[in-house]
C-alpha positions in Angstrom: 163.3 69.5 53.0 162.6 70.0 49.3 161.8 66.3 49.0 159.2 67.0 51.6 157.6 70.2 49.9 157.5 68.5 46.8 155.1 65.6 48.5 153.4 68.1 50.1 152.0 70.4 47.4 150.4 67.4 45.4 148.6 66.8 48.6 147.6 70.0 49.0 146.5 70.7 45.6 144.7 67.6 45.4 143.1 68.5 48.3 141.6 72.0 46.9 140.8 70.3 43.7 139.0 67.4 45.1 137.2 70.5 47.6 136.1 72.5 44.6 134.5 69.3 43.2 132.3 69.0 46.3 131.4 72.7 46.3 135.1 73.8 48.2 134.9 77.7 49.6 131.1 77.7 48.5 131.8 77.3 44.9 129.0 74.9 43.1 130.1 72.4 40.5 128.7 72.0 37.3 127.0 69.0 38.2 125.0 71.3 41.4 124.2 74.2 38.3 122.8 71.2 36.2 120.9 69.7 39.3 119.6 73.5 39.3 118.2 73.6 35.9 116.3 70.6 35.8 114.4 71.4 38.7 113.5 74.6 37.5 112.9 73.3 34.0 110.6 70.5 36.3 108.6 73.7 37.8 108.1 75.3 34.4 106.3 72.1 33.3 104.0 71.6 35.9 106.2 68.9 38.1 106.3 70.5 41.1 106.4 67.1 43.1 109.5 66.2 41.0 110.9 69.6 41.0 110.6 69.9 45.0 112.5 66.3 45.7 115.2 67.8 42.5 115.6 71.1 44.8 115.6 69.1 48.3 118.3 67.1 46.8 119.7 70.2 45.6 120.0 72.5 48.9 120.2 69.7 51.6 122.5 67.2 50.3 125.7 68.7 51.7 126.3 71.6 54.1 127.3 73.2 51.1 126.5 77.2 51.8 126.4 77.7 48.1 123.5 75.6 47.5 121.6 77.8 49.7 121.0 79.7 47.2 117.8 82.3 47.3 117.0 81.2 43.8 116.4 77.6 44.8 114.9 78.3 48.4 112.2 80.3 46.0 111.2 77.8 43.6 110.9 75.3 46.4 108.7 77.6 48.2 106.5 78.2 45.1 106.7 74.8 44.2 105.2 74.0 47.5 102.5 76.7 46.7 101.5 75.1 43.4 100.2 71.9 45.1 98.8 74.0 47.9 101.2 73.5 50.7 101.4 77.4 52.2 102.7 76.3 55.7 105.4 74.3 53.6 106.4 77.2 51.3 106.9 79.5 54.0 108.5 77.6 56.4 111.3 77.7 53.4 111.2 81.1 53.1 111.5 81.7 56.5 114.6 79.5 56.4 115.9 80.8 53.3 115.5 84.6 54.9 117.8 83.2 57.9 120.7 82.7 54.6 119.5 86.1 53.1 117.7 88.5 55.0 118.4 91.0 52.6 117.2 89.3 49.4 114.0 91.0 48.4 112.5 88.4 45.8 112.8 86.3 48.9 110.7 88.9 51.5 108.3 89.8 48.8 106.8 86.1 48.3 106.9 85.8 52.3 104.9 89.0 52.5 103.0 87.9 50.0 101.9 84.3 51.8 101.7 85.7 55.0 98.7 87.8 53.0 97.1 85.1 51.5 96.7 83.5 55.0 95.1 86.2 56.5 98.6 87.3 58.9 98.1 90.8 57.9 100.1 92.1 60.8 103.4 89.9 59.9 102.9 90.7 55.8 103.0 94.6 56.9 106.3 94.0 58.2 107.9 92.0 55.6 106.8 94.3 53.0 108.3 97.3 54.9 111.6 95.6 54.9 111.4 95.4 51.2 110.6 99.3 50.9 113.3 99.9 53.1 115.7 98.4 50.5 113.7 99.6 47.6 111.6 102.1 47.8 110.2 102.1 44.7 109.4 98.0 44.3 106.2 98.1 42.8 105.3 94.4 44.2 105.8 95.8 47.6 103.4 98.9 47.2 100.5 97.1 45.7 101.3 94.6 48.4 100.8 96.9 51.5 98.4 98.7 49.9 96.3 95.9 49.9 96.9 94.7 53.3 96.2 98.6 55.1 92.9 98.0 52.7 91.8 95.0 53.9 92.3 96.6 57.9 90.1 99.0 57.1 92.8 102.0 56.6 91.5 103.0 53.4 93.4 106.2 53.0 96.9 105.0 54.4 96.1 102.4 51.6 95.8 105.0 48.6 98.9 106.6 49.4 100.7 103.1 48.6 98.4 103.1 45.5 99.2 106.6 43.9 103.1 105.9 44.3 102.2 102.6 42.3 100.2 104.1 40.0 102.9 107.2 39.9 105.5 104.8 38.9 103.6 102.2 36.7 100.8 104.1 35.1 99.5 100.7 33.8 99.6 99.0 36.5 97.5 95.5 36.6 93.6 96.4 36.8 93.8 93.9 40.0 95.8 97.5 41.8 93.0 99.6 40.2 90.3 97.9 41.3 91.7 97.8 44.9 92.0 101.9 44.9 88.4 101.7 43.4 87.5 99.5 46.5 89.0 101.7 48.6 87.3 104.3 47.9 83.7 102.2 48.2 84.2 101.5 51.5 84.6 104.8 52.4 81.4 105.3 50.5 83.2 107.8 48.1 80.8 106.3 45.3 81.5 108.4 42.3 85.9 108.3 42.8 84.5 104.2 43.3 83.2 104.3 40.1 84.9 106.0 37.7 88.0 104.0 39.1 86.7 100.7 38.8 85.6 101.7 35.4 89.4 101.7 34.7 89.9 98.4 36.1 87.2 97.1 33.6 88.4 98.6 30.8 91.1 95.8 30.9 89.0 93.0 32.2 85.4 94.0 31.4 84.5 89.9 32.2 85.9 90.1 36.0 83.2 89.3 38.2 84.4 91.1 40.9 85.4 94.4 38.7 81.6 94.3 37.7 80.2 93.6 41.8 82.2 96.7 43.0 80.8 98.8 39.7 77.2 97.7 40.5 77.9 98.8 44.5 79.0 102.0 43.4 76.2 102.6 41.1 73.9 101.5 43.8 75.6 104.0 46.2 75.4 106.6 43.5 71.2 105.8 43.2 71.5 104.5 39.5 69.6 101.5 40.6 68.9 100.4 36.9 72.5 100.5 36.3 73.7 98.2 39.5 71.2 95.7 38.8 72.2 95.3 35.2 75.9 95.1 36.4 75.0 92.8 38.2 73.3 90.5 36.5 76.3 90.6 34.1 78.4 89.1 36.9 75.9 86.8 37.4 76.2 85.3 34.1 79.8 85.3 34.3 79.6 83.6 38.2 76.4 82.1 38.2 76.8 80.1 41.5 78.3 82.7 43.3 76.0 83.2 46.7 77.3 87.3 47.2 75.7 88.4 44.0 72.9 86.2 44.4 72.3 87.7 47.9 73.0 91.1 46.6 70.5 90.7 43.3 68.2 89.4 45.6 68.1 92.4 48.1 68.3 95.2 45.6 65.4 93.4 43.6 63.1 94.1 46.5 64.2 97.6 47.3 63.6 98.5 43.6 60.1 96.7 44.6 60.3 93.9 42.2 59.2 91.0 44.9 58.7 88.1 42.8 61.5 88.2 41.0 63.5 88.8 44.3 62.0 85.6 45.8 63.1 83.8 42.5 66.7 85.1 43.3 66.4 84.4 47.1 64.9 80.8 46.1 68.5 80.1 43.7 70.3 81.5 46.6 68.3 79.0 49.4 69.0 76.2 46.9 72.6 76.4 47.2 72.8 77.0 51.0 69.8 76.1 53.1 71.0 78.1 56.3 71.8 81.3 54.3 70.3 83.7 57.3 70.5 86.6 55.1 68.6 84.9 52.2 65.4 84.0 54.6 65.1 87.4 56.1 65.0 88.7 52.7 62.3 86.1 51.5 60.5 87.3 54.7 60.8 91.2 53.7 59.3 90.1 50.4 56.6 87.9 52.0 55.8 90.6 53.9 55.8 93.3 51.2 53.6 91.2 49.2 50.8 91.3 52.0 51.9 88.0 54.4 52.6 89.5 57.2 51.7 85.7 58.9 54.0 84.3 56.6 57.1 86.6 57.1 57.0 86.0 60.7 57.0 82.4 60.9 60.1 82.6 58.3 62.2 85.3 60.5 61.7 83.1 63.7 63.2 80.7 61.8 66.5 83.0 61.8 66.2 83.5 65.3 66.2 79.7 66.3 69.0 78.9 64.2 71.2 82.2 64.7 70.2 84.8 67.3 73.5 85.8 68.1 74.4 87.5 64.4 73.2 90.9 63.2 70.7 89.2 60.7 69.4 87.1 63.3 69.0 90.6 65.8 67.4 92.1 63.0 64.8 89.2 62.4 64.1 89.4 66.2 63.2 92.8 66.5 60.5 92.5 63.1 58.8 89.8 65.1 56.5 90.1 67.6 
């Protein structure tokens, strides 16, 4: 009987030993924690091809629960999201949330991609989990806030953005122009301004900082002061259609026809169809005593887009 205890516990032992090599109970080896490293060392450096097969190799090459690790289903998501691959990245994080429903770093960049693809609705719901488990995570707030923006619920949206700014005074101008936005919609143009002009304070070369600045100096009647706002974006973003269209439109109401139709002839240059910039080179055409002229050019709208609320507009100025 002792013969057979004594064969039996070098079995046994061998057996855990040669189990902890392979990842026994869970535990990695040194080899798995090296495997690890490189591929995040791979990610720091830009090889995100090369860091996702390291990480693939990493997670999948065993049934291994250890190597399941939320730090590695991450930076294979992000990985994936560095060469542009958001169905990819959160299909992992949807996997990795099965392993950890509970890990927030996890729910936050699923909230967070679910945003950038426009699923508002499942982003809501992720980023309430993580508020659920930390009420204060800053990422979360600003995340929400965001998306109950972009619905249209401006003022649901500032009560995410004063806890943020409650708890991180300084928070990134990107939060501060959001508020700022919020409050533009609304058409709450002065609380629009003076907010935004917090958000340029730290990026006074944002294009977009400047656009919402000129809207609210526009909504404010400081004409002057939007157009020369925006003309600073402009030179900043020079092909970007929104300010052209926006230049362009504020140009004629200030009167200043010709140089809107110069605007509105950039704008045409860069997309042919733009129904908006016709129906404004028809309001100058017609301001500028060609009344013949602005007709023929808002039919135009109505032949190639009846249906839209430029193209209503155009058919209701012509006879």
């Amino acid at each position: 009987m002792c013969s057979n205890r004594n064969y039996i516990l070098p079995l046994l032992l061998t057996g855990l030993l040669s189990g902890c090599s392979a990842g026994f109970l869970g535990l990695a080896p040194a080899g798995d924690r090296r495997d690890y490293t490189e591929a995040r060392d791979l990610y720091a450096n830009g090889h995100y091809e090369a860091a996702i097969h390291q990480l693939t190799q990493y997670i999948y090459k065993t049934q291994n629960v250890k190597r399941r690790e939320a730090r590695a289903y991450r930076l294979l998501g992000k990985s994936y999201e560095q060469l542009n691959y958001p169905d990819k990245a959160l299909e992992i994080y949807l996997e990795a949330l099965e392993f950890h429903p509970k890990d927030v770093p996890l729910l936050t960049e699923a909230a967070h991609l679910y945003q950038q693809t426009g699923l508002t609705n499942r982003s809501i719901e992720l980023y309430e989990k993580v508020l659920a488990l930390e009420e204060n995570n800053t990422d979360a707030l600003a995340g929400q806030a965001f998306n109950y923006m972009t619905m249209g619920f401006d003022s649901k949206a500032r009560r995410f953005y004063d806890r943020l700014f409650e708890l991180e005074p300084n928070a990134p101008a990107q939060h501060r122009a959001g508020y700022a936005q919020s409050f533009l919609n609304q058409r709450k143009y002065r609380l629009a301004f003076s907010n935004i002009s917090l958000a340029l304070e730290k990026e006074p070369d944002n294009p977009d900082f400047l656009l919402i600045s000129a809207q609210s100096c526009h909504g404010l009647g400081h004409f002057d002061r939007a157009l020369q706002q925006l003309q600073a974006a402009r030179e900043i973003a020079p092909e970007r259609t929104d300010l052209m269209a926006y230049q362009a439109l504020w140009l004629h109401e200030k009167g200043e026809y010709k140089a809107s139709d110069t605007v509105t002839r950039e704008l045409l240059a860069l997309q042919p169809d733009s129904s908006l910039a016709i129906f404004i080179q028809g309001l100058n055409q017609q301001a500028s005593g060609q009344p013949r002229t602005a007709q023929k050019t808002w039919k135009r709208i109505t032949q190639q887009d009846s249906t839209s609320f430029t193209g209503r507009v155009a058919a209701s100025l012509t006879h």
